[in-house]
N, C-alpha and C positions, 0 to 999 in steps of 0.2 A: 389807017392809023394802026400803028402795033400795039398787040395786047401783050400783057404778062403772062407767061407762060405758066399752062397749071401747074402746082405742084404734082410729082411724082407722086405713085401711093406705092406703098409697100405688100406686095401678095399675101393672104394669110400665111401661104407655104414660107414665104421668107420669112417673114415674124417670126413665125416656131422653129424654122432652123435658125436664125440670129438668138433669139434667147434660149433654147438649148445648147448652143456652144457658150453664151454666157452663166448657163447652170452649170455647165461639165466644166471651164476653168474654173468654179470655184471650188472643184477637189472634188464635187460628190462622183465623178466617175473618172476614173483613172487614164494618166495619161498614154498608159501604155495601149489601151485602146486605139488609138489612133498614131502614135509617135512610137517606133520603135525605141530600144531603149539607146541611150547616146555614150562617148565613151565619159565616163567620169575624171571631175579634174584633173586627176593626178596621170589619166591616161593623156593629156591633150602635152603639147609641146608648149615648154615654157620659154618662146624666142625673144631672148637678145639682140642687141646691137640696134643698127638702126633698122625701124622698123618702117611697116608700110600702113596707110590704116584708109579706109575708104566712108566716106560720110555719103550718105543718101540721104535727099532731100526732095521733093513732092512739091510742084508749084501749078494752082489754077486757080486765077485771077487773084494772085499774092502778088505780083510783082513789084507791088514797093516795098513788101518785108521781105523775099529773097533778096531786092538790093543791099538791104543792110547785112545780110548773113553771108553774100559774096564776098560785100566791100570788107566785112570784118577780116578774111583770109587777106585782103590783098593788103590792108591796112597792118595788120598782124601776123605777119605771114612765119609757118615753121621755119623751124633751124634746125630740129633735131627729129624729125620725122615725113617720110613723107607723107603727101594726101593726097588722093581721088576726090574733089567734088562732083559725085554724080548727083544731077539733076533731074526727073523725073517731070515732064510738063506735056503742054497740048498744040498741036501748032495751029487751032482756033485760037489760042490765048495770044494775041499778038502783041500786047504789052510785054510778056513775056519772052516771047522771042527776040525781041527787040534789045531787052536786058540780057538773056543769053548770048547774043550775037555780040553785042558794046563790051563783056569783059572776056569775050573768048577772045578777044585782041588784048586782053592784059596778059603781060608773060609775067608770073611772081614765081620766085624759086619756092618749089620744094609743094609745088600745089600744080596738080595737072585737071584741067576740066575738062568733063565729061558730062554733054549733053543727051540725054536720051527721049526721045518722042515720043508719044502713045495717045490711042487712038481714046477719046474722051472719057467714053465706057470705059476703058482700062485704067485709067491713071487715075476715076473715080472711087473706085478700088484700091483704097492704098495700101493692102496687103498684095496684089499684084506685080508692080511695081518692086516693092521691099523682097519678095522672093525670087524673082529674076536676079536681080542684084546679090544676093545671099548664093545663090546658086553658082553663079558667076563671078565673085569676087576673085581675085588672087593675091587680096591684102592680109596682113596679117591679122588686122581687126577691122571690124566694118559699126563705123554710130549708123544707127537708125535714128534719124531726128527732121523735122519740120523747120518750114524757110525760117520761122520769125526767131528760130534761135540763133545766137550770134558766138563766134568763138575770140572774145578780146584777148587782150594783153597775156600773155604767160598760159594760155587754155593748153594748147596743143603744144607746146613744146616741156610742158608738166606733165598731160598724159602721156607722152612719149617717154619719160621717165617714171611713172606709175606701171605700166604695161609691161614693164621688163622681165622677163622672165614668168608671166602671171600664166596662169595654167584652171580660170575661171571660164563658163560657158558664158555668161552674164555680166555683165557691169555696171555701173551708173555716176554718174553724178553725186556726190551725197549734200549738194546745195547748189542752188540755180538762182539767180538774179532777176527778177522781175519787178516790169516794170508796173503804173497803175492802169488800168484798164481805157485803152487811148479809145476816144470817140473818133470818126470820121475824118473831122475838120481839125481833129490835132497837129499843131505845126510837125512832129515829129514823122508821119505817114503822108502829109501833103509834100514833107521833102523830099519825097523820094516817088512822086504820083506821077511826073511828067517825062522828061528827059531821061533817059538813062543815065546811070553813072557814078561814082564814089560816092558815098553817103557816110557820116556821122554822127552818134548817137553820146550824149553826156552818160558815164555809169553814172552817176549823182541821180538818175531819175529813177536806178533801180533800188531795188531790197532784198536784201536776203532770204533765203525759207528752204529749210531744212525737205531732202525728200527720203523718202521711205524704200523705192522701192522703182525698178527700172520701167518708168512710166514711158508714154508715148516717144517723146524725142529725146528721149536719155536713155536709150537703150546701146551697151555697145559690147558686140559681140565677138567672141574666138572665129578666127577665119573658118576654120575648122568646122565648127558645130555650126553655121553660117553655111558651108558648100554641105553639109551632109544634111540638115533639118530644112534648109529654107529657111521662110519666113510664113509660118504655117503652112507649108506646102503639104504635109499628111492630109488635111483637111480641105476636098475638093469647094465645100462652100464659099471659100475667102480666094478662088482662083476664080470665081465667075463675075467676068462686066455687071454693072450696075448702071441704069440712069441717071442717078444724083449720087453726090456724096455721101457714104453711109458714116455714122458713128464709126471712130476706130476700136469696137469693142475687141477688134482680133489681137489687141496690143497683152489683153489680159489673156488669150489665149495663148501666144505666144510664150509668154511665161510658163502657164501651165505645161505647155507641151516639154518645155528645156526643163524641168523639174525644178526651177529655180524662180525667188523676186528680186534675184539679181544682187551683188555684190558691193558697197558703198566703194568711192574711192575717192581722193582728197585730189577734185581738179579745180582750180582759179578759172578765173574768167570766162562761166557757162553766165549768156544773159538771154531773157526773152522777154519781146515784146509781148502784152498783152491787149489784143487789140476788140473794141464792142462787133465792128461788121465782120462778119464770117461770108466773103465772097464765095467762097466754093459751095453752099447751099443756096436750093433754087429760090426763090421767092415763092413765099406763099405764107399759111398757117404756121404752117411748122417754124419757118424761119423768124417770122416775127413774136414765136412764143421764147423762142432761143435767146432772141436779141432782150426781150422783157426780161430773164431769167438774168442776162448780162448786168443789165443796169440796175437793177434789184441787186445783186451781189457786190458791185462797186457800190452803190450807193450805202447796203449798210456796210461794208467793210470797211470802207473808203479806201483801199488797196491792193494788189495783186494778191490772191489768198495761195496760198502754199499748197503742194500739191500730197 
């Protein structure tokens, strides 16, 4: 009979290094510590015309919410920019593969996919992943963003007109759509559980909510400061495999490092799902205190809370 597999534990050694890198991004030790200094706005090229932008996106046991954030391009697809969808997954995840394989047969203009593999420990690590990519880009901008985000109607061929000429290390979103906190059996993630394939999603089930500050998947960066910084690459702690999924605390590091919380900008149609099961964490303690924390905060808010 199979058992459930322990939860991982985390080393005292890791502890003290994961929450010292979350003491140091909060300003009390400087980023020049560890990040050389980078060139300032007015140093980066402010490129014209059309441009190229590269999304990176992270998939392990998501595969019905990357459906929705593939099908958004293919349903929505640029006019005035191009994109890289790189993909970032595990070829245990076979759900997965299976979704990457069914739209690497879609040809949509003006979007070229890019599947990349990695080995479980690494793609665990989702700063790993995002600095290879950063390292590697040759677009003119690169989003950092997670599957359950979707880019609808007017998203990307707006930011292709917001980006012109812009000479920022940072950017963001300055509003995101979400939606309310979907259980399991929500028809909206059971459409998309089975078969591969086109999926659609009502905006009517999202809400608005204003953000602050270049969070997790609304992070998007100058090509430039992207091939020269990484994505925490100063910082050998956020390059090493992991057994489970860690917190992405290094999202706040990455900030600190680019000296910036990122720059608001007026894009339409950023939407995300928000969903109670968190598949990429293992079962155990941990993960059922997470899930209690989910439906505790759906239930008094009664919907997606703003980030």
């Amino acid at each position: 009979m199979s058992q459930t597999p322990a939860p991982a534990r985390v080393s005292r050694l890791d502890f003290i290094r994961e929450n010292y890198y979350r003491v140091a991004a909060s300003g009390l030790i400087p980023a020049g510590f560890y990040q050389p200094e980078l060139p300032r706005p007015d140093q980066l090229p402010g490129r014209t015309g059309r441009l190229t932008l590269e999304v990176v996106s992270h998939c392990w046991n998501y595969a019905h919410l990357q459906a929705y954030q593939l099908s958004s391009l293919v349903l929505h697809p640029p006019t005035a920019i191009d994109v890289r969808m790189t993909v970032y997954h595990c070829p245990e995840d076979r759900k997965t593969v299976r979704l990457l394989e069914h739209f690497a047969g879609r040809q949509v203009p003006g979007v070229t996919w890019d599947w990349r593999p990695l080995e479980r420990n690494r793609l665990l690590r989702r700063a790993i992943g995002r600095n290879a990519a950063a390292k590697a880009t040759r677009a003119d901008w690169i989003w950092f963003t997670d599957c359950d985000l979707l880019f609808l109607d007017g998203c990307l061929d707006t930011l292709a007109a917001r980006l012109q000429g812009r000479r920022d290390r940072l950017l963001y979103p300055q509003v995101e759509h979400c939606t309310r906190m979907l259980r399991e059996d929500d028809p909206v993630l059971l459409a998309a559980a089975d078969e591969p394939g086109l999926v659609q999603i009502d905006p009517a089930q999202f809400e608005p909510f204003g953000i602050k500050k270049a969070v997790g998947p609304l992070q998007i960066v100058h090509g430039d400061i992207a091939r020269l910084a990484g994505y925490c690459d100063a910082i050998a702690y956020y390059r090493e495999p992991v057994e489970h999924w860690r917190k992405t605390y290094e999202d706040r590091t990455f900030r600190w490092l680019l000296r910036t919380q990122g720059v608001p900008i007026e894009v339409p149609g950023v939407y995300r799902i928000k969903h109670l099961h968190k598949g990429r964490y293992q079962e155990g303690g941990m993960k059922r205190i997470r899930r209690s924390l989910r439906q505790l905060q759906a239930a008094v808010f009664g919907r997606a809370k703003g980030r």
